[in-house]
N, C-alpha and C positions, 0 to 999 in steps of 0.2 A: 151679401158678401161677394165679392168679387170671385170667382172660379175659374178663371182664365189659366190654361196650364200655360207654362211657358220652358220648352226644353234645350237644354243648349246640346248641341249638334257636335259630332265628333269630326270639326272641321278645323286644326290646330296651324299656329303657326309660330315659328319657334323666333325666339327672343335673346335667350342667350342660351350655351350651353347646359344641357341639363333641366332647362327651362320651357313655359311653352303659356301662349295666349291665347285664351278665345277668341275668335272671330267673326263667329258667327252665334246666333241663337234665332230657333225657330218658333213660332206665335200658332197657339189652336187649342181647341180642348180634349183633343181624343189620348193626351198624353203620353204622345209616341207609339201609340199602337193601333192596330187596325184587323177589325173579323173575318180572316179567310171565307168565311162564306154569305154569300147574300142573307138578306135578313126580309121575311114573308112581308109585305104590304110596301117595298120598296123597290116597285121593276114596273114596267108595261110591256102589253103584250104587243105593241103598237110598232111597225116595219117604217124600215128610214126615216129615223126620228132622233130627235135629240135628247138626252136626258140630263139634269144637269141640278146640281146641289152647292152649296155655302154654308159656311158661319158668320156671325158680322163679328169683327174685334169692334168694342166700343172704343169711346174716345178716351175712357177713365183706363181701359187696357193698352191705348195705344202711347198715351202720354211720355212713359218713360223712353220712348222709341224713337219720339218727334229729331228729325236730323238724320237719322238713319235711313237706309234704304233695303226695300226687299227685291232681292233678284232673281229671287225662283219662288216653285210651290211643291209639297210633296203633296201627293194625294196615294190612296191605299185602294186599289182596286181589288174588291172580292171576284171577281170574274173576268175574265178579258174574252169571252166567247162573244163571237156576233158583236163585238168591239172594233171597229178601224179607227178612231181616231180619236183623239184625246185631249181638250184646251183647256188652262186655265186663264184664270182673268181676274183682277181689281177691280171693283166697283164700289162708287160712294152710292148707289141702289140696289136690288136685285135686277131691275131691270134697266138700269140706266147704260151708258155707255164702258166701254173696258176702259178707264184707266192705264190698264198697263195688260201684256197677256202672251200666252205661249202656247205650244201646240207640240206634240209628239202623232205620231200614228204606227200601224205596221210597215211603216218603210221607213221609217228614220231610224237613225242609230243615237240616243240609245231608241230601240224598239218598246210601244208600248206592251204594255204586259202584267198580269198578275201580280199583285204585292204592291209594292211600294214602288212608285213610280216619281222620279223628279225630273222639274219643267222647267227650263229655264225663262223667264220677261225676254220677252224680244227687246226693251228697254225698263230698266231697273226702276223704282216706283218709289218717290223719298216721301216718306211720313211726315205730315204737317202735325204743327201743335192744332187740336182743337178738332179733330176727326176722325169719326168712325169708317173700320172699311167692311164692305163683304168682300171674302175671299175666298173664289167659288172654284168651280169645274165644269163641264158638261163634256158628254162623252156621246158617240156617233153609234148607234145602234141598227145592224144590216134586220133584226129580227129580235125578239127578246133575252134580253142578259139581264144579267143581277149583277152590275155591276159595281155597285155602291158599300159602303165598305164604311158600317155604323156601327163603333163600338159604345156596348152598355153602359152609358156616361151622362144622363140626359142630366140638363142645366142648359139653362136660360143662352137664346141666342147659338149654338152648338150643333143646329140641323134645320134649315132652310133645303124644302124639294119643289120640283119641277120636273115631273115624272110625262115626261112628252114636249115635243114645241111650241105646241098649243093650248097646254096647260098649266095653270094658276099654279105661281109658287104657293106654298104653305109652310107654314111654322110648324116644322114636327119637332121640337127642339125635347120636347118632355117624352122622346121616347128613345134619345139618345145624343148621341154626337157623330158630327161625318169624320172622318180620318184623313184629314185633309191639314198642313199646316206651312204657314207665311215663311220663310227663310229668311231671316233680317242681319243685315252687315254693318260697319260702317263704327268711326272711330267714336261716338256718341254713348253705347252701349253702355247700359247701368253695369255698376260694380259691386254695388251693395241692395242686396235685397234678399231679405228673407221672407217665407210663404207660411205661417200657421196654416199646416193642412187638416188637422184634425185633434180634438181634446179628448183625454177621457178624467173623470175624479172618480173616488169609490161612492159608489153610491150614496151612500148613508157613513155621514160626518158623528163620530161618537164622541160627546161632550167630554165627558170623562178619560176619555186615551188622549185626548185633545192633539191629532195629527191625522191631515189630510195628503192623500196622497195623488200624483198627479202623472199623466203620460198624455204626452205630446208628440207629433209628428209634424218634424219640419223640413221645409224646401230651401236651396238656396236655388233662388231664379236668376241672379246676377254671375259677373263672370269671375271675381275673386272668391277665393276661402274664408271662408268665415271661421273665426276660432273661436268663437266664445258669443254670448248672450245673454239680457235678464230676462227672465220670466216673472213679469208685473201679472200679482193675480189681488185682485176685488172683488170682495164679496159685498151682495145686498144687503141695507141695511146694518152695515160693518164699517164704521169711518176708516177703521187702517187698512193700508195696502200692503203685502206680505211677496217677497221678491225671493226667487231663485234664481243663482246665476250658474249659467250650463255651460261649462267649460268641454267644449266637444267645436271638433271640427268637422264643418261640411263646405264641400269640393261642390264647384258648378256643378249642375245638374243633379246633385246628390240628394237623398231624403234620407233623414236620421230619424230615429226615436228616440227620446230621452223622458229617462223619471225623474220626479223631487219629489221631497215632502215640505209643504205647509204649515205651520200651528197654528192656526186661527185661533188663537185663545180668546176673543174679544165674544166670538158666540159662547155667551154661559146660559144660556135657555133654547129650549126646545121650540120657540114661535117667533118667526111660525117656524109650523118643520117642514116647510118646503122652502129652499134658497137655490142659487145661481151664484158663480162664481166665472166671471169673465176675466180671462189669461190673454195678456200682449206680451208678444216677443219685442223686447225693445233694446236700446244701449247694445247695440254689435262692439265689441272689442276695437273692430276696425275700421269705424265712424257711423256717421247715421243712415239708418235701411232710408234708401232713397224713394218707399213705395208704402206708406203704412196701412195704409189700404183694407192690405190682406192681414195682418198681424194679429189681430184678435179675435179668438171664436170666444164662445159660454158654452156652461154644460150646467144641468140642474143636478141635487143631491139635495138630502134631506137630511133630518136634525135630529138626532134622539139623544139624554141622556147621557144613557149607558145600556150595555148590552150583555146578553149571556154567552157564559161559555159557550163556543158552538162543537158539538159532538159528530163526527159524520158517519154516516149509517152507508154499509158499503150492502147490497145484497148480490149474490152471485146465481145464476143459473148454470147447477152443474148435475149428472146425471152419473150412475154405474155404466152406461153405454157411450159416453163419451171419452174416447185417450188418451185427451188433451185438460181433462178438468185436473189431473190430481198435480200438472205442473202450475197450473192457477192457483192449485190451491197451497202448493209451495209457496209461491209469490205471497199468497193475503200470510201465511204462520210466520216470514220472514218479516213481511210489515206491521202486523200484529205483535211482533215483539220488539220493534223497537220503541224504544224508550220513551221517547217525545210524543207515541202514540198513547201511551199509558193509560187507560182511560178513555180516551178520547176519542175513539170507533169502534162503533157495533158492527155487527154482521148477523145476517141470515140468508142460509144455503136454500135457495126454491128446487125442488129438484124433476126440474123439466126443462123444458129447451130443446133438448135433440132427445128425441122419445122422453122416458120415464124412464121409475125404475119401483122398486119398493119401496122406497121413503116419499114419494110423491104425494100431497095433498092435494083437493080440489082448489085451495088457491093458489098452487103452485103454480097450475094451468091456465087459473085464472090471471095471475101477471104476465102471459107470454104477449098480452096484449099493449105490452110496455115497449115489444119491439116494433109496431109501426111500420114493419116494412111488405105492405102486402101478402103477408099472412109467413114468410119466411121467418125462421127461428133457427137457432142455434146455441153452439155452451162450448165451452164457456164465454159468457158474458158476463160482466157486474154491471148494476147500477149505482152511481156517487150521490147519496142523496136525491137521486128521482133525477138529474138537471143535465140541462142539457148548453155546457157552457162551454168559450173557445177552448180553452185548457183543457177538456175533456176528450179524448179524442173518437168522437162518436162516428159510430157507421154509417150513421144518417144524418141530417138536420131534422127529420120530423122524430128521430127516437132517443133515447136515454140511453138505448146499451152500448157499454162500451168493453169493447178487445185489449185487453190487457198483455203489454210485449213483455212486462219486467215487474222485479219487485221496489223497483226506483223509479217506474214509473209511474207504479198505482201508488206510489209515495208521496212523487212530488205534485199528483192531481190530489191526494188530502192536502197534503200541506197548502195547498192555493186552494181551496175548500175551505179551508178552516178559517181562513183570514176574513171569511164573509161573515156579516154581522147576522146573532140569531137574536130575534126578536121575543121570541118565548122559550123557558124553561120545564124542566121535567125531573121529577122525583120519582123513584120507582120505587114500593115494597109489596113483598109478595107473604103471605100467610096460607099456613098449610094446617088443618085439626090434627094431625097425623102425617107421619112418616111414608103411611102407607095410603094417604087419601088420596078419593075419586077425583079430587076436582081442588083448587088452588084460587085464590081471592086475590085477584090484584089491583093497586089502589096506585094512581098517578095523579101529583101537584104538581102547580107551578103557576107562574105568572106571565103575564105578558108587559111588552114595554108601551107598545100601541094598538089598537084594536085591528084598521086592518095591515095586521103583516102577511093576509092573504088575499089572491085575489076571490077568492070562494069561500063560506065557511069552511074555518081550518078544520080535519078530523084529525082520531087519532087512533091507529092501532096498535095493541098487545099482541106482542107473540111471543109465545113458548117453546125455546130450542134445547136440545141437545146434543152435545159435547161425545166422542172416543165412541161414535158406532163401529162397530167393527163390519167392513163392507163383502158382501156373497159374492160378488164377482164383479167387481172394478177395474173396468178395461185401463193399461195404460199405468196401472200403478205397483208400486213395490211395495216388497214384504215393510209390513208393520203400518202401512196405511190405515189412517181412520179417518168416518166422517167426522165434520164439525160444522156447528151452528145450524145443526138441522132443523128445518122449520114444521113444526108434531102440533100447534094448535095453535090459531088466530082469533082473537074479540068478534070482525067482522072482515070478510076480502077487502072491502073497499073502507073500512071503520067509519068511525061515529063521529056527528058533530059534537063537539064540544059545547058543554051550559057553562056559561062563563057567571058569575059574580062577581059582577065589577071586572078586574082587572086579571083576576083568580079564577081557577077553579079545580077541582078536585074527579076525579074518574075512577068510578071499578066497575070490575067488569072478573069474572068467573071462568076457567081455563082447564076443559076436561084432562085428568094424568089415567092415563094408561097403566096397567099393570109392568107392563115390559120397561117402559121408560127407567132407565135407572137415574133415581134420584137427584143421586152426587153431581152428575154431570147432568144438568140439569140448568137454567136460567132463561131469564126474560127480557124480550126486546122491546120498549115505548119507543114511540117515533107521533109526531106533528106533522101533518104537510097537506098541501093545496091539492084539491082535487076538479081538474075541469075533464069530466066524464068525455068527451070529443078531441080532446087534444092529448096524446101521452106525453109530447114535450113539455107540457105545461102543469105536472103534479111534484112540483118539488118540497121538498123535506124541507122543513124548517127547522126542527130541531130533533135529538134523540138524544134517550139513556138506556141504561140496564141495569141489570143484578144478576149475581149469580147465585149458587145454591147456597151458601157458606151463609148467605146474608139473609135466607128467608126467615119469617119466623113460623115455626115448626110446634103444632104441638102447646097452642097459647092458653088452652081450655083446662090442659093437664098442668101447667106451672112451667113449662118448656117454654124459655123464650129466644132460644138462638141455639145451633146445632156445633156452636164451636167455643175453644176457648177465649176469655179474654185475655188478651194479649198483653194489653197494656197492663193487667195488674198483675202481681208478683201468685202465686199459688201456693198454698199452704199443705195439703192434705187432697185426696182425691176419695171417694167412697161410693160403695156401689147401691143402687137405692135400697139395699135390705141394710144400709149403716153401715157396714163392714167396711175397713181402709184398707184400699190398694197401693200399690206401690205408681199405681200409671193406669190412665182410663182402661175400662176394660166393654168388652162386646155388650151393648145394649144403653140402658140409662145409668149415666154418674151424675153425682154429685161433686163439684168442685169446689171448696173453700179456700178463699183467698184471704192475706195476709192484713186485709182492712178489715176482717169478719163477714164481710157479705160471702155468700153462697153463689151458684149457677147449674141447671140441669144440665146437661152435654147429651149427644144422641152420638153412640158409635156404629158403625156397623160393619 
């Protein structure tokens, strides 16, 4: 695909009142910018000598241009030290004759100098149909400069060097591009053209929601406005074409983003599950793009089904020594209780980060290795499902944790969180022989939709929180503060793999109870997710659920099979287990009789 950036120049000339026409537009790839400072493998140390750099505009970039003329060149000098003098030049070679060419130095006006520097042709240079040109520089060195001026942009044809006068150009093009670009005039100049700069789809296309969703990022390279566009998208192996048209306007030089949605209804199977969907921006409102060229990227996505609910698992590192944690943890009780979240996010408090405290476990300590940032740690932080995505606004790119400003903002990273497809599901129950037992049985299903939705065997670990601790000395917080979601006993730090059957599979795993723990508040957190031991950016969560205490079953050995009333059925009589009828449960074990005749044991306490 063609990459040639093309920027029109804030060179205007007016038309009529109110009004105004481009006149100019500049040709190169460093797309208007240039790196204030030299860049290591790009200088000699070599005295009065020449240095000297290009791009080539092909013929397929110059096409649109053919009639027009170029009367200057910008170039972007990262350094003007040990610099006098400064030419640019045309060439149909790198080393053939100048075409056309100019010269500044430290005696001209303008003087050359640091940044962006423009040169005018001693005579203007008209673009023929059917050729390519290099559009170079070289620049006069008393002793060594770094003067060249390579922004991070490599693509094809973009950095041609000559680092001395006696030295072999080469093709650095794949380590950047020079900042260097053509100024072009002249009554010929395209009017219509638009740039597909870049695609994205969602990943993974779910049969059953049957809507695909789509963002684009486009250029107008021409010198009128564009008010409107389709977006022609085909898919592989799909005879229909499905079009969005994008009523948005972009102004010369402008780049826009714009979203659609798709319904590819014609995929009704899963195979394969890997597709491509290739998007042309076509039919401008205001005649046809003079340049199609650049008009169509692809993007790959995959094929499933259907998918599960996804639950997101927020964990936070916070500490009694921290006096910042108890306004985080304002933030997660505000977002925890809105409504749409109902269900739909766990949590668990690790409590370490900035020291410890007394609620600390050993794998509390053991996740601080989630922050990745050379052994630096702090709190509050959360993790959004392990991931480390743009939406999230992480402190690092190699880490997961993320700094939380708001309770709208750790809102609206679930809610762009949740829109991600989960591939595996989770069932949690928990059983307890007693009210007052050592230890807690808990048993996790579910299935998968594809085997690998990981890159690693998936694990998964259980863990045991509790709710309303009342905190010793919690820097930072106000009367009536209490812990939540503390994390009191984990399956494994790093969890188990999974033994899959088939598509299924089923997990327990054993969860020591402390005498102190009080019960009621009390529940369990399942979580799925990829584990690659060398990378912390890369162990994302796949899926999570929970249970609370209300929901274990308690007590299954004795005839107790749930610690509360049913709700849904209507209640008859209440009585205490020596038979005697109460008016209303009372301290210890009842007996509930319900209006259908069944019975149920209840635990008060």
């Amino acid at each position: 695909m063609r990459r040639l950036f093309l920027t029109i120049i804030a060179l205007l000339a007016l038309v009529s009142a109110g009004s105004a026409q481009v006149s100019g537009v500049s040709l190169g790839y460093c797309n208007g910018e240039m790196k204030n400072s030299g860049t290591d493998g790009f200088s000699t140390t070599e005295k009065d000598t020449w240095v000297s750099a290009a791009i080539y505009l092909t013929e397929d970039n110059l096409k649109l241009f053919a009639g027009n003329h170029i009367d200057s060149l910008r170039v972007g000098l990262a350094s003007s030290l040990n610099i006098d003098s400064l030419r640019v030049w045309v060439r149909s070679s790198l080393d053939g004759e100048d075409l056309a060419s100019g010269a500044i130095s430290k005696e001209t006006d303008p003087k050359l100098a640091k940044g962006w520097n423009r040169i005018a042709l001693d005579n203007p240079y008209t673009i023929s149909e059917g050729q390519g040109l290099y559009i170079g520089m070289s620049y006069h060195q008393k002793s060594t400069s770094v003067g060249l001026s390579v922004v991070p942009n490599p693509q094809p044809n973009a950095l041609y060097v000559q680092l001395g006068s006696n030295a072999e150009w080469t093709d650095r093009s794949s380590e950047g591009a020079l900042a260097i670009e053509a100024l072009v005039y002249g009554d010929k100049l395209p009017k219509y053209n638009l740039k597909l700069e870049s695609v994205e789809v969602q990943p993974v296309y779910v049969i059953d929601k049957g809507s695909m969703s789509v963002t684009a990022t486009v250029k107008n390279l021409a010198t009128m406005t564009i008010t409107g566009f389709d977006a022609v998208c085909k898919i592989d192996g799909v005879d229909e074409t499905y079009t969005a048209h994008i009523d948005e306007a972009i102004a010369y030089d402008e780049t826009k983003t714009v979203s659609f949605t798709i319904n590819p209804s014609a995929i009704t199977e899963d195979e394969p599950e890997n597709r491509t969907v290739t998007i042309t921006i076509d039919n401008l409102n205001e005649g046809d793009d003079e340049d199609m060229s650049d008009n169509t990227l692809s993007a790959a996505f995959s094929v499933v089904s259907h998918d599960f609910s996804r639950n997101v698992l927020i964990e936070e590192f916070t500490t009694e020594q921290c006096p910042n944690c108890p306004r985080v943890a304002g933030y997660m009780s505000e977002v925890l209780g809105m409504e749409r979240f109902n269900g739909r996010v766990n949590m668990i408090c690790h409590h370490s980060g900035y020291y410890t405290d007394w609620l600390t476990i050993p794998s509390d300590n053991s996740y601080l290795w989630f922050y990745n940032m050379g052994g630096a740690t702090f709190a509050p932080g959360l993790l959004v499902d392990r991931a480390t995505r743009p939406y999230i606004s992480n402190n690092s790119e190699t880490s997961p944790i993320y700094s939380p400003a708001s309770a709208d903002e750790i809102a609206n990273v679930i809610d762009t969180r949740m829109l991600d497809v989960a591939f595996v599901s989770l069932k949690v129950s928990a059983e307890m022989d007693s009210i007052n037992a050592n230890e807690m049985t808990v048993t996790v299903t579910g299935e998968r939709i594809k085997e690998n939705f990981t890159v690693y065997p998936p694990r998964i670990n259980v863990v045991l929180i509790e709710n309303d601790i009342k905190p010793l000395s919690q820097a930072g917080s106000t009367q009536g503060f209490m812990h939540q979601h503390v994390s009191r006993a984990v399956n494994s730090t790093w969890g188990d793999e999974i033994v899959w059957d088939g598509n299924t599979y089923t997990y327990t795993c054993k969860l020591a109870l402390r005498n102190d723990y009080v019960r009621e508040n009390l529940g369990v957190v399942a979580y799925i997710w990829d584990y690659d031991e060398n990378d912390a950016s890369k162990c994302e969560v796949a899926n999570s659920s929970s249970i609370s205490f209300k929901d274990f079953s308690v007590g299954t050995s004795t005839g107790i099979s749930t610690l509360g009333v049913d709700t849904k059925k209507e209640v008859s009589a209440y009585y205490t287990i020596g038979g005697e009828r109460v008016s209303q449960p009372v301290k210890g074990l009842n007996i509930v009789k319900y209006t259908d005749g069944s019975t149920r044991k209840i635990l008060i306490r």
